[in-house]
C-alpha positions in Angstrom: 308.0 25.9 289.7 310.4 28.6 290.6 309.3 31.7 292.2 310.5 33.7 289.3 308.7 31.4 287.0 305.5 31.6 289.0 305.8 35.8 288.8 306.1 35.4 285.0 303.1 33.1 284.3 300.9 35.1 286.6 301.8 38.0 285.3 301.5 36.9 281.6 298.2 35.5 282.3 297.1 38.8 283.8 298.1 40.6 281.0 296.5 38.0 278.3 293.3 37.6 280.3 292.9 41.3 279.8 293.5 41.7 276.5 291.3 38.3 275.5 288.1 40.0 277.6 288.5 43.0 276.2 288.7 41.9 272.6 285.1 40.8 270.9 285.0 37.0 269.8 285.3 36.3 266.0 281.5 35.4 265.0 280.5 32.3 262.6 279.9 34.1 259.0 278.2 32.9 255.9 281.0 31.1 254.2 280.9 31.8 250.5 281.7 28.5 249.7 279.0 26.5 251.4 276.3 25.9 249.2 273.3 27.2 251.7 275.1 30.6 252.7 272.1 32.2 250.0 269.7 31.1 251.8 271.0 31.6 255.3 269.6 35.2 257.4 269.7 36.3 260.7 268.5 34.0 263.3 265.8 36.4 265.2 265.6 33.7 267.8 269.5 33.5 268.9 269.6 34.1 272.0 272.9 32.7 273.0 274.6 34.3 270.1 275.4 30.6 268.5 274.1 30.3 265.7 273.2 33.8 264.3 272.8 32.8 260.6 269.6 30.0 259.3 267.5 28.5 257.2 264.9 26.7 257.8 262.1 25.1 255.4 258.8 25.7 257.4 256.8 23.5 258.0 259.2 20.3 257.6 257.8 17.6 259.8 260.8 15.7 261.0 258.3 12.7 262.8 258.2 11.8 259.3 261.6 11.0 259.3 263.5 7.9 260.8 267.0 7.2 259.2 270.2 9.3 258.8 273.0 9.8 256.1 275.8 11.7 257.9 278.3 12.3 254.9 281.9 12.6 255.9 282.7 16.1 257.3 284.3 18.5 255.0 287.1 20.9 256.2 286.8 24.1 254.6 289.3 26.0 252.2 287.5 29.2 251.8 289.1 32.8 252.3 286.8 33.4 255.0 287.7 30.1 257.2 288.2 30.7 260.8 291.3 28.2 261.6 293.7 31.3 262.4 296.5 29.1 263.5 295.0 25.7 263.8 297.4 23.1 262.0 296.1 20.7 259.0 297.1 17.8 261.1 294.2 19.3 263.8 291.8 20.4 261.8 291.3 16.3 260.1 291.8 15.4 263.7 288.3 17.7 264.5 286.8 16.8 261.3 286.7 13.2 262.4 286.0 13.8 265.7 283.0 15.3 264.8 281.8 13.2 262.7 282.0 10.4 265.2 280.7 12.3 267.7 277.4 13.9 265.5 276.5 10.1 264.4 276.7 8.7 267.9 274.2 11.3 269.1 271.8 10.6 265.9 271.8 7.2 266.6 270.0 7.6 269.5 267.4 9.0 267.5 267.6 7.4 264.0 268.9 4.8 261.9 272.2 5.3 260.1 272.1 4.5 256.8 274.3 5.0 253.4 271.5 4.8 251.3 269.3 7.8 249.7 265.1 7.5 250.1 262.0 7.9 251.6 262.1 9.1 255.2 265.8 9.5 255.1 267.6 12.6 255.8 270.9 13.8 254.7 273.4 15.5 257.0 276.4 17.6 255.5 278.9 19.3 257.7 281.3 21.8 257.3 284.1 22.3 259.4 285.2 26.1 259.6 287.1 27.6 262.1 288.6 26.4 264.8 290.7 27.7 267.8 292.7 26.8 270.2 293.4 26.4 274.1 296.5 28.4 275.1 298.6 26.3 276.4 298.6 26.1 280.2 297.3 29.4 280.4 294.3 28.4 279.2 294.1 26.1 282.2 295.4 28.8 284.5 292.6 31.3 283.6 290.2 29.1 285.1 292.0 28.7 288.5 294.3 31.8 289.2 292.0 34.2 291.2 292.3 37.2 288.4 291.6 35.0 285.7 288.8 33.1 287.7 287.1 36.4 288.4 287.1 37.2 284.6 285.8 34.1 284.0 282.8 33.9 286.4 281.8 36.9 284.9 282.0 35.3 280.5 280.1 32.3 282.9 277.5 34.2 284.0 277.0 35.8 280.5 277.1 32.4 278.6 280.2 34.1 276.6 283.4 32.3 276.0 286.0 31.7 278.9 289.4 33.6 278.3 292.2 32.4 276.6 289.8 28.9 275.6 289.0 27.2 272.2 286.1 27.0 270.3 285.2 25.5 266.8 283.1 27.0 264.6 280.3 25.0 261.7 278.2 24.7 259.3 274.9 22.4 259.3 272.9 21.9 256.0 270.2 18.8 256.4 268.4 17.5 253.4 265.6 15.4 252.1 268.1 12.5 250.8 265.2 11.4 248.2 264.5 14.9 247.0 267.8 16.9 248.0 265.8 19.5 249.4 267.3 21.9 251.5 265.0 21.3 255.4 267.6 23.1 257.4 271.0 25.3 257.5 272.5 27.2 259.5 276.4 27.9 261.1 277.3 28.4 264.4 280.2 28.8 267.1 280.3 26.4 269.8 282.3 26.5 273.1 282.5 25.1 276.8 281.5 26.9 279.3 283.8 29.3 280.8 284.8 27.3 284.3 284.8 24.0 282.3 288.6 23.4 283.4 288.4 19.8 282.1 287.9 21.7 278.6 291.0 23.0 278.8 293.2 20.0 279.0 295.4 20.0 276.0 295.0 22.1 272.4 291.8 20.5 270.9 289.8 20.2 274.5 287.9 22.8 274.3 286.7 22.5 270.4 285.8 19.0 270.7 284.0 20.1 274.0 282.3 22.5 271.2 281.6 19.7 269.0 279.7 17.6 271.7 277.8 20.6 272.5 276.7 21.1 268.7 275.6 17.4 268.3 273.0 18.0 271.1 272.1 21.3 269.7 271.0 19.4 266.5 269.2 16.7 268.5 267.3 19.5 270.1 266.0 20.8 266.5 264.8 17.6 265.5 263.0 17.2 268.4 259.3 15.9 267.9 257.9 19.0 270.0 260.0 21.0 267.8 259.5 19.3 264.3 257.6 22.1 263.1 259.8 24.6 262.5 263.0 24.7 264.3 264.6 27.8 265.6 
C-alpha cells in the first residue's frame, strides 16, 4: 500500500470511527407487520439491550415439549424494515443462513419435525434489518490503534464495534397443536466489538449475529428456565 494510500485510509477510518461512536445504534422495533408486535412490551429484564421488546405466555412449561417445526424464515417487506442498504441478493442469503443455523442449534435439543401436534412447537422467524461490514474499514477499526481504542471501550460496554454489521429479528414460538402464541419477542444481534474474524467480508458480522441469536433461544428453552423465560 502506498504511503499516500495508507494516509487516506487512516485518516478516513479516523474520521468514520468518530462519527459511528458518536451516533446511537438503530434499535429492533415492533414491526407492524409481524403478527405478535400487539402483544410485544418492554422487556424489564434486558440487560444487554438485545431484545427490548417480548411476550411471553407464563407459565409455559417447555420440558413438556420435545420436537420442532422451524418454518422457513421470512424476509420482511414492511416500511419499518431495517435493511438500509442491504441488497435482495443478501438478505435471502441471511434468511437461509439463518435458518440453517437456528435448526442446527434446535437439534441438539429437539426433534425436527414437519408435522403439527402434541409436544411440538412451532418456530416462525422474521428477518428484519440487516447491516453491513464496511468494507475493509470495518476490519481496520479493529486493529488501527484509534479505532482499537474505540473499540475496547463498545467491548467493554457490550455495545456494537464501530463501523461492524449486525442483523436484526423477530422470534414468535407456538403450540403447533393449538397455535398458541408461548413466546415473541425481536431483537438485535452483533459480534463482539474486537471479534476481527466478524469482520471478514459484508455478511460476517450478521451471520456472527445470527449464531449468537440461535444460542440466545436455546438459553430460553432451557429446562431451568422453562417457566417463564426472560
Amino acid at each position: 500500500m502506498s504511503l499516500n494510500l495508507l494516509g487516506f485510509s487512516r485518516s478516513a477510518l479516523i474520521a468514520l470511527t468518530a462519527i459511528s461512536a458518536g451516533c446511537a445504534s438503530t434499535d429492533p422495533v415492533a414491526y407492524q407487520g409481524i403478527a405478535s408486535s400487539k402483544q410485544l412490551s418492554v422487556n424489564t429484564q434486558n440487560k444487554d439491550g438485545k431484545v427490548p421488546l417480548l411476550y411471553s405466555g407464563g407459565g409455559v412449561n417447555f420440558r413438556a415439549y420435545s420436537a420442532v417445526i422451524v418454518d422457513p424464515v421470512e424476509v420482511y417487506r414492511g416500511l419499518d424494515q431495517q435493511f438500509g442498504s442491504t441488497s435482495d441478493k443478501n438478505r435471502i442469503v441471511l434468511a437461509s443462513y439463518m435458518k440453517d443455523t437456528f435448526e442446527k442449534r434446535l437439534k441438539s435439543k429437539y426433534t425436527l419435525t414437519s408435522i403439527p401436534g402434541p409436544a411440538t412447537l412451532r418456530l416462525r422467524l422474521t428477518l428484519t434489518g440487516a447491516k453491513a461490514n464496511a468494507p475493509v474499514l470495518s476490519t481496520a477499526a479493529k486493529l488501527m490503534p484509534v479505532g482499537l481504542a474505540v473499540n475496547s471501550v463498545q467491548a467493554a460496554r457490550g455495545k456494537e464495534g464501530t463501523l461492524s454489521g449486525s442483523v436484526s429479528y423477530s422470534v414468535e414460538l407456538y403450540d403447533s397443536a393449538t397455535n398458541k402464541l408461548l413466546l415473541a419477542y425481536v431483537s438485535k444481534q452483533y459480534p463482539g466489538a474486537l471479534d476481527v474474524g466478524a469482520s471478514l467480508g459484508p455478511l460476517g458480522a450478521s451471520k456472527v449475529g445470527i449464531q449468537k441469536g440461535a444460542d440466545d433461544l436455546i438459553g430460553r428453552l432451557q429446562p431451568t428456565m422453562a417457566t417463564s423465560p426472560q
